[in-house]
C-alpha positions as CSV (number, residue, x, y, z in Angstrom):
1,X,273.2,168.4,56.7
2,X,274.5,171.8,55.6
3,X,276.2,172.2,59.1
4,X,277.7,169.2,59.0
5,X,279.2,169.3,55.5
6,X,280.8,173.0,56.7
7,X,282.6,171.3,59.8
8,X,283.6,168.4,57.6
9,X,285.3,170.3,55.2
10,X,286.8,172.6,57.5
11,X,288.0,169.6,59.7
12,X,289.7,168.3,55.8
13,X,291.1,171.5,55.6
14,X,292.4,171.6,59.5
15,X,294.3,168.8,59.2
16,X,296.0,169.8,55.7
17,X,297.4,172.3,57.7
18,X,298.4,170.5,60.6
19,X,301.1,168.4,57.9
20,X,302.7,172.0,56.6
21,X,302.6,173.8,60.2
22,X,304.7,173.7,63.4
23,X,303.5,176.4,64.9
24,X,300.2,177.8,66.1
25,X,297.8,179.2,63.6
26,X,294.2,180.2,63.3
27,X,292.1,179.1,60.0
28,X,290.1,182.1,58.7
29,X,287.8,182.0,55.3
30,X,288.7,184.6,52.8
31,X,286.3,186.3,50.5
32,X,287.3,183.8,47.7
33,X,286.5,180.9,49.8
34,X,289.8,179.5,50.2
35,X,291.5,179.6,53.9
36,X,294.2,181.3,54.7
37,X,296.3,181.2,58.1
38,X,298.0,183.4,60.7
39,X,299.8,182.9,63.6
40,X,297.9,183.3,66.8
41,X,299.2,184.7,70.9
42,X,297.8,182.7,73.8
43,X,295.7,185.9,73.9
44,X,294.3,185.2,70.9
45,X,293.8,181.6,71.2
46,X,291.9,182.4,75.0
47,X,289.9,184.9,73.2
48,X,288.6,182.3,70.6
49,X,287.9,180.0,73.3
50,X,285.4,182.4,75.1
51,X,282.6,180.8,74.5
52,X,283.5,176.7,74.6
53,X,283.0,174.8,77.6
54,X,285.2,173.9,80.5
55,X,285.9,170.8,79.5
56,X,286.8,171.8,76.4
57,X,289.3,174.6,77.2
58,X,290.5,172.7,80.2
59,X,291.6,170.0,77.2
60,X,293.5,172.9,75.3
61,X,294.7,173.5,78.8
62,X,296.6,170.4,78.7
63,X,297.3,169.9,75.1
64,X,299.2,172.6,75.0
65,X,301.0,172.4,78.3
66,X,302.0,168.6,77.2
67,X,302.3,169.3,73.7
68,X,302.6,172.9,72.8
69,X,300.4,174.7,70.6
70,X,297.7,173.6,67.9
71,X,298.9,173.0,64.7
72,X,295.7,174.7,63.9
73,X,292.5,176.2,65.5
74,X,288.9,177.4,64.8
75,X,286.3,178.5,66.7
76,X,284.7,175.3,66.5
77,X,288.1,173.2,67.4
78,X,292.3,172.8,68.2
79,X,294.0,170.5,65.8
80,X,297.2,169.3,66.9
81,X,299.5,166.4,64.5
82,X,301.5,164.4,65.6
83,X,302.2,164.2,69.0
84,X,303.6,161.8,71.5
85,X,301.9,158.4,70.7
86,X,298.6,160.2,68.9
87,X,298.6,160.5,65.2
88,X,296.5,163.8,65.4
89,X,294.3,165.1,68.5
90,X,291.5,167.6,67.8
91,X,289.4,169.5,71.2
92,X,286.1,170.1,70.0
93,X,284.2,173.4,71.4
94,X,280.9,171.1,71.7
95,X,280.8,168.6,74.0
96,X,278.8,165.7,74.0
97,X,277.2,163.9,77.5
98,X,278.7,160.8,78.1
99,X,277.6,158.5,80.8
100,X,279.6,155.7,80.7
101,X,281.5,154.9,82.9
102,X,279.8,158.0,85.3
103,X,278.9,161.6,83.8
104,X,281.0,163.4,82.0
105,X,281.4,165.0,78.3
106,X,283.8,164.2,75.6
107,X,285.6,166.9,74.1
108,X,288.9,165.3,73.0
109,X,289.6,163.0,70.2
110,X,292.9,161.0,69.6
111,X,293.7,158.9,66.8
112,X,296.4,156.3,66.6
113,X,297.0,153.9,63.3
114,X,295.1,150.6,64.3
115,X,293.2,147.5,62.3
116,X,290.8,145.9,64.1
117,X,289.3,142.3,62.9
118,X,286.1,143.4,60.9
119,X,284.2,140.6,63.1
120,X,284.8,142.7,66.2
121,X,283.6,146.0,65.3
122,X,280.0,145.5,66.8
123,X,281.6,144.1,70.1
124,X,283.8,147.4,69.9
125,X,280.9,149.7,69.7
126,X,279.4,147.1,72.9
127,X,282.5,148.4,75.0
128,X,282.5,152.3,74.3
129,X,280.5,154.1,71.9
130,X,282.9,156.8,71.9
131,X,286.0,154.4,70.3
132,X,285.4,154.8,66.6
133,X,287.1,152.5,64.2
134,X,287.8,153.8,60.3
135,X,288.2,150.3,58.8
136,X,289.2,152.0,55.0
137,X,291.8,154.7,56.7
138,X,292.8,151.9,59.1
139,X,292.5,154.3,62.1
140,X,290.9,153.8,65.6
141,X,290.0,156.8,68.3
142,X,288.8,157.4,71.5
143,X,286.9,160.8,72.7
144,X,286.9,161.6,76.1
145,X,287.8,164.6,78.4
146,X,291.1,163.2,79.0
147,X,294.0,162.0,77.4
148,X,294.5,159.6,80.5
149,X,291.1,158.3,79.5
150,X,291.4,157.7,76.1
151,X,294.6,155.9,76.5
152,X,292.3,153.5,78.6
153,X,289.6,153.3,76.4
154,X,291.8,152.1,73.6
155,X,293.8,150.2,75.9
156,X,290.9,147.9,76.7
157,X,289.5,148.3,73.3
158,X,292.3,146.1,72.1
159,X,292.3,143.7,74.3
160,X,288.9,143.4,73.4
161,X,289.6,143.2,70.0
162,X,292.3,140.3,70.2
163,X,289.8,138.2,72.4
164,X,291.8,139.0,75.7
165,X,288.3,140.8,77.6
166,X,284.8,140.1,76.8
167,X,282.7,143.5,76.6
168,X,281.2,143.1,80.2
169,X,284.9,142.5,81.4
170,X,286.5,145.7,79.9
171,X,283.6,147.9,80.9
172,X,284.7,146.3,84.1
173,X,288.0,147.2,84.4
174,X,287.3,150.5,82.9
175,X,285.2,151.6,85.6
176,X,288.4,150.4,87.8
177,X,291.1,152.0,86.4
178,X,288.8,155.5,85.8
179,X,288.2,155.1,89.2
180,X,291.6,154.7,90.4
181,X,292.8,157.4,87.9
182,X,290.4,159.9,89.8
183,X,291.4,159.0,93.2
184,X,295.3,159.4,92.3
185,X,295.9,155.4,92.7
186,X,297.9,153.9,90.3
187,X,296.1,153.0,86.8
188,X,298.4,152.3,84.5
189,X,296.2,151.9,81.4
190,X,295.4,155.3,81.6
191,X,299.3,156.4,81.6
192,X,299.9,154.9,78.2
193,X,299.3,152.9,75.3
194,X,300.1,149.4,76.4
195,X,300.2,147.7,72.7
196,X,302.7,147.9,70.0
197,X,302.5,150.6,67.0
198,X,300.7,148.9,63.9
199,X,301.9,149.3,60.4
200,X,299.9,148.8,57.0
201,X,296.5,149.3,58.5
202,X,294.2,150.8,55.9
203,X,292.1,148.4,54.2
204,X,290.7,149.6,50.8
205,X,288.3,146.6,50.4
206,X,287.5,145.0,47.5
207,X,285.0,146.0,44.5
208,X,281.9,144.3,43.5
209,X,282.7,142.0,41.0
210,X,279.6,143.0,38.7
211,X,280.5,146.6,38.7
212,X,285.1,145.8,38.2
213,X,283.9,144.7,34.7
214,X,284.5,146.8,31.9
């Protein structure tokens, strides 16, 4: 619990920093608790990744050969805002085993701006348990080792979502077009989002009518 509740609000703080920085920074704790920042060399940033895994720094790798730096980096992660189609991207140092659709390890996690009917959420987490859906921030992500990946994991998350796929047919078609990725064939849902942008997708709920009164 204590571990988790560090990364959490060092993750908060991350992406504060992503919205005030353009350029790449590492996030240290000063002796007063609060974090201050400083502008890191590739050097640096190799250095801090001497310990994460392959997968993980062959995601940095590509970030920043697509994207440019992070916004923001720990020793526990890269934080990048906005960037091409992704809302923020964050490369996670741990990586956890993933064996759908074959073995491999998620390191990466994109978000985009997405609402998803609330009656489809268990047929969601069916499809891929690595697409996460944030009903109140009205977000959705995929984790993966790949951007291409993720790009088909939401792609067929979607179509799952607006009754296009049943579960067993995206899973389907994601083992297709992961295989066809890997071979160098073409795949187009793992070249880009194939779905429009949404707007106004957080959903605060509503409160319990017993505790609104006053």
């Amino acid at each position: 619990m204590i571990r988790r509740t560090r990364v959490s609000t060092t993750l908060a703080l991350l992406v504060g920093a992503v919205a005030a920085s353009t350029g790449c920074i590492s996030v240290r704790k000063s002796g007063s608790g609060q974090m201050s920042s400083a502008r890191m060399s590739s050097a640096q940033m190799d250095g801090m990744m001497s310990g994460w895994s392959t997968a993980s720094r062959g995601a940095v790798v590509f970030m920043r050969g697509k994207y440019g730096a992070p916004a923001a980096m720990t020793a526990d992660m890269a934080v990048w805002g906005r960037t091409g189609p992704w809302k923020r991207t964050i490369v996670f140092a741990r990586e956890y085993a993933h064996e759908f659709p074959m073995h491999h390890t998620d390191v990466m996690q994109q978000w985009i701006d997405y609402k998803a009917p609330v009656g489809m959420f268990d047929e969601l987490a069916m499809y891929d348990g690595s697409v996460v859906l944030e009903r109140t921030a009205g977000e959705a992500s995929a984790r993966c080792d790949k951007e291409g990946a993720n790009f088909l994991a939401l792609n067929l998350a979607h179509e799952v979502a607006i009754g296009q796929r049943s579960v067993d047919d995206a899973r389907r078609m994601y083992g297709e077009q992961a295989m066809a990725m890997m071979a160098g064939r073409p795949a187009p849902y793992t070249e880009r989002l194939m779905f429009s942008p949404m707007g106004n997708t957080n959903d605060p709920d509503s409160p319990l009518s017993a505790m609104a009164r006053p």
